[in-house]
C-alpha positions in Angstrom: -43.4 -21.3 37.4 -44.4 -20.7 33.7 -48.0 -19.5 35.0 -46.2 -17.0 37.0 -44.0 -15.6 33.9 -46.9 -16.1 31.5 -49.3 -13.8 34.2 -45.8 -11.1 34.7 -46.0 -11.0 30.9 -49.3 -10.4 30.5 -49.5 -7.7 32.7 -47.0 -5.9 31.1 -48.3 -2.6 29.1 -47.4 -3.1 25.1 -46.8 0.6 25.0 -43.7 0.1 27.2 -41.8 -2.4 25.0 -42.0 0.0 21.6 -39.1 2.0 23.1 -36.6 -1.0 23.4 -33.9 0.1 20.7 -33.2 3.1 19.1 -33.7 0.9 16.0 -37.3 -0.2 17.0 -38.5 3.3 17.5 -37.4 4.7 14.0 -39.1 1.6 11.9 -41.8 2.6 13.9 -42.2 6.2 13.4 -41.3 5.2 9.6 -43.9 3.0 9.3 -46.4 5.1 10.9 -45.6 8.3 8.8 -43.7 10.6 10.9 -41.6 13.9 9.9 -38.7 13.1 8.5 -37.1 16.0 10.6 -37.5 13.4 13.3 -35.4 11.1 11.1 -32.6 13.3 10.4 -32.2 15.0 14.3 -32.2 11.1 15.3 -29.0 10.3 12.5 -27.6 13.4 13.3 -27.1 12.7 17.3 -26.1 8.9 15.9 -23.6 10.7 13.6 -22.7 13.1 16.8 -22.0 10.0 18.9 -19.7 8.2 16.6 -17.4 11.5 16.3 -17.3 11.0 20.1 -16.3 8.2 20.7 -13.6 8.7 17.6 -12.0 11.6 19.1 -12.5 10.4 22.8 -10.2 7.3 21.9 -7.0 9.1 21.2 -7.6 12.1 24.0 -8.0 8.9 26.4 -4.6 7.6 24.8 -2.9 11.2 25.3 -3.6 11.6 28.2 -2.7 8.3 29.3 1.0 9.1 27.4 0.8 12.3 29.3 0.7 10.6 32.5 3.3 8.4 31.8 5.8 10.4 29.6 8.4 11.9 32.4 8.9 15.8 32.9 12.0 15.9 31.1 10.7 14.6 27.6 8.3 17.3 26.9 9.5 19.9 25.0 11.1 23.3 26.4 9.8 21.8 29.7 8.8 24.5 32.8 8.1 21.8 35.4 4.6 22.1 35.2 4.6 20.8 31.5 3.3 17.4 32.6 0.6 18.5 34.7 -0.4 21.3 32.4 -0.9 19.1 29.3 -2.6 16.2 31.6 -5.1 19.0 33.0 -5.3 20.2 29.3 -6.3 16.3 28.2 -8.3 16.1 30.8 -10.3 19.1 30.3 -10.9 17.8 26.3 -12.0 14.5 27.4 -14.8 16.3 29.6 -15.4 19.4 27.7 -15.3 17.4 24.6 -12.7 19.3 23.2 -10.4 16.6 22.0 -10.7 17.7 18.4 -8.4 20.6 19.8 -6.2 19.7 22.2 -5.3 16.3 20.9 -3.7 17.5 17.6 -1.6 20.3 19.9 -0.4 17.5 22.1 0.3 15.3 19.2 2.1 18.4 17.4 3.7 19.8 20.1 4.7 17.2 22.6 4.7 13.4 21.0 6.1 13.9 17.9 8.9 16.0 18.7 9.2 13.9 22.1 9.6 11.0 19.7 12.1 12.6 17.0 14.4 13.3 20.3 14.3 9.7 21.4 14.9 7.9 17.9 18.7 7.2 17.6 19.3 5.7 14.1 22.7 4.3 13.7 25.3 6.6 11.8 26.7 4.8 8.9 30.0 5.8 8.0 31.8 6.3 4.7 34.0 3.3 3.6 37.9 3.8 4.5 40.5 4.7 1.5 42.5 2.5 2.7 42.3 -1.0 1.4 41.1 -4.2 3.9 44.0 -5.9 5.8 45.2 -9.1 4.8 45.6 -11.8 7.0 48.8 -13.1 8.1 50.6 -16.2 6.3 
Protein backbone atom coordinates (compact mmCIF):
# COMPACT_ATOMS: atom_id res chain seq x y z
CA UNK A 1 0.00 0.00 0.00
CA UNK A 2 2.68 2.72 0.92
CA UNK A 3 4.57 1.72 -2.48
CA UNK A 4 1.43 2.58 -4.20
CA UNK A 5 0.99 6.14 -2.47
CA UNK A 6 4.80 6.75 -2.53
CA UNK A 7 4.60 5.83 -6.74
CA UNK A 8 0.93 8.27 -7.03
CA UNK A 9 3.17 10.86 -5.28
CA UNK A 10 5.85 10.69 -7.26
CA UNK A 11 4.12 11.01 -10.29
CA UNK A 12 2.54 14.03 -9.41
CA UNK A 13 3.88 17.30 -11.36
CA UNK A 14 5.54 19.88 -8.58
CA UNK A 15 4.14 22.64 -10.76
CA UNK A 16 0.56 21.56 -9.79
CA UNK A 17 0.93 21.87 -6.00
CA UNK A 18 2.28 25.79 -6.11
CA UNK A 19 -1.35 26.88 -6.62
CA UNK A 20 -2.73 25.19 -3.40
CA UNK A 21 -3.74 28.51 -1.32
CA UNK A 22 -4.13 31.83 -2.29
CA UNK A 23 -1.52 32.40 0.51
CA UNK A 24 1.10 29.99 -1.12
CA UNK A 25 0.94 31.77 -4.46
CA UNK A 26 1.60 35.36 -3.10
CA UNK A 27 4.91 34.22 -0.85
CA UNK A 28 5.74 32.84 -4.05
CA UNK A 29 5.44 35.54 -6.51
CA UNK A 30 7.03 37.71 -3.47
CA UNK A 31 9.84 35.69 -3.21
CA UNK A 32 10.42 35.50 -6.73
CA UNK A 33 10.13 39.28 -7.51
CA UNK A 34 6.87 39.94 -9.08
CA UNK A 35 5.03 43.40 -9.72
CA UNK A 36 3.62 44.55 -6.84
CA UNK A 37 0.52 45.52 -9.06
CA UNK A 38 -0.02 41.76 -8.78
CA UNK A 39 0.04 42.22 -5.00
CA UNK A 40 -2.42 44.96 -4.69
CA UNK A 41 -5.20 43.52 -7.49
CA UNK A 42 -4.77 40.17 -5.35
CA UNK A 43 -5.64 42.39 -1.68
CA UNK A 44 -8.02 44.30 -3.42
CA UNK A 45 -10.33 41.19 -4.63
CA UNK A 46 -9.48 39.83 -0.79
CA UNK A 47 -10.67 43.29 0.46
CA UNK A 48 -13.69 42.99 -2.32
CA UNK A 49 -14.63 39.56 -0.81
CA UNK A 50 -14.80 40.53 2.81
CA UNK A 51 -17.29 43.54 1.91
CA UNK A 52 -19.40 40.66 0.47
CA UNK A 53 -19.75 38.62 2.63
CA UNK A 54 -20.37 41.71 5.24
CA UNK A 55 -23.20 43.09 3.39
CA UNK A 56 -24.53 39.62 2.21
CA UNK A 57 -25.08 38.66 5.96
CA UNK A 58 -27.74 41.23 6.77
CA UNK A 59 -29.46 41.21 3.10
CA UNK A 60 -29.76 37.24 3.91
CA UNK A 61 -31.29 38.36 7.37
CA UNK A 62 -33.74 40.91 5.64
CA UNK A 63 -34.93 39.04 3.51
CA UNK A 64 -35.43 36.25 5.70
CA UNK A 65 -37.51 39.02 8.07
CA UNK A 66 -39.16 39.86 4.93
CA UNK A 67 -40.46 36.52 4.46
CA UNK A 68 -41.63 36.13 7.66
CA UNK A 69 -42.84 39.64 8.77
CA UNK A 70 -46.81 39.44 7.80
CA UNK A 71 -48.51 41.92 5.10
CA UNK A 72 -50.03 43.98 7.67
CA UNK A 73 -46.76 45.19 9.55
CA UNK A 74 -45.11 46.86 6.69
CA UNK A 75 -45.69 50.22 6.52
CA UNK A 76 -48.51 52.05 4.39
CA UNK A 77 -48.91 48.39 3.05
CA UNK A 78 -50.51 47.97 -0.81
CA UNK A 79 -50.71 44.13 -0.57
CA UNK A 80 -47.85 43.60 -2.63
CA UNK A 81 -45.51 45.16 0.08
CA UNK A 82 -44.20 41.80 1.15
CA UNK A 83 -43.46 40.40 -2.07
CA UNK A 84 -42.07 43.64 -3.42
CA UNK A 85 -39.51 44.10 -0.66
CA UNK A 86 -38.67 40.13 -0.74
CA UNK A 87 -38.15 40.47 -4.72
CA UNK A 88 -36.21 43.76 -3.80
CA UNK A 89 -33.90 41.62 -1.13
CA UNK A 90 -33.66 39.17 -3.40
CA UNK A 91 -32.55 41.02 -6.28
CA UNK A 92 -29.56 42.68 -3.73
CA UNK A 93 -28.40 39.41 -2.62
CA UNK A 94 -27.89 38.46 -6.47
CA UNK A 95 -27.05 41.67 -7.97
CA UNK A 96 -24.98 42.50 -5.06
CA UNK A 97 -26.73 45.41 -4.30
CA UNK A 98 -27.26 45.00 -0.56
CA UNK A 99 -25.39 48.07 0.25
CA UNK A 100 -28.63 49.72 -1.09
CA UNK A 101 -31.47 47.98 -0.51
CA UNK A 102 -30.70 46.77 2.93
CA UNK A 103 -30.47 50.34 4.60
CA UNK A 104 -34.08 51.20 2.69
CA UNK A 105 -35.58 48.06 4.21
CA UNK A 106 -34.03 48.67 7.51
CA UNK A 107 -35.22 52.53 7.27
CA UNK A 108 -38.36 52.01 5.82
CA UNK A 109 -39.87 48.83 6.90
CA UNK A 110 -38.06 47.26 10.29
CA UNK A 111 -37.57 50.16 12.22
CA UNK A 112 -40.75 51.69 11.93
CA UNK A 113 -42.39 48.00 11.89
CA UNK A 114 -40.65 47.74 15.23
CA UNK A 115 -41.57 51.35 16.83
CA UNK A 116 -45.42 50.15 15.92
CA UNK A 117 -45.07 46.94 17.81
CA UNK A 118 -43.18 48.23 21.05
CA UNK A 119 -45.89 48.90 23.77
CA UNK A 120 -44.05 50.42 26.88
CA UNK A 121 -46.24 50.59 29.87
CA UNK A 122 -47.89 54.13 30.62
CA UNK A 123 -46.94 55.25 34.08
CA UNK A 124 -49.36 57.32 35.56
CA UNK A 125 -49.10 60.42 37.72
CA UNK A 126 -49.53 59.67 41.57
CA UNK A 127 -53.26 60.42 42.90
CA UNK A 128 -53.94 63.71 45.11
CA UNK A 129 -55.68 61.89 47.21
CA UNK A 130 -53.93 60.31 50.08
CA UNK A 131 -53.55 56.17 50.39
CA UNK A 132 -56.49 54.43 52.27
CA UNK A 133 -56.15 53.23 55.55
CA UNK A 134 -57.02 49.95 56.51
CA UNK A 135 -59.82 49.10 58.58
CA UNK A 136 -59.47 48.66 62.64
Amino acid sequence: MTGTLAALAASVDPSVLDYVTPWHDLTKSISSGASSAAHIAWLAALVLKALWILFMIPNLLAFIDALRRPEQLYPRSTGYSKTLWAILLGAGFVFAISWVVVPLYLFLVFLPARRHLDVSPTVTAPSSKPPSRPFK
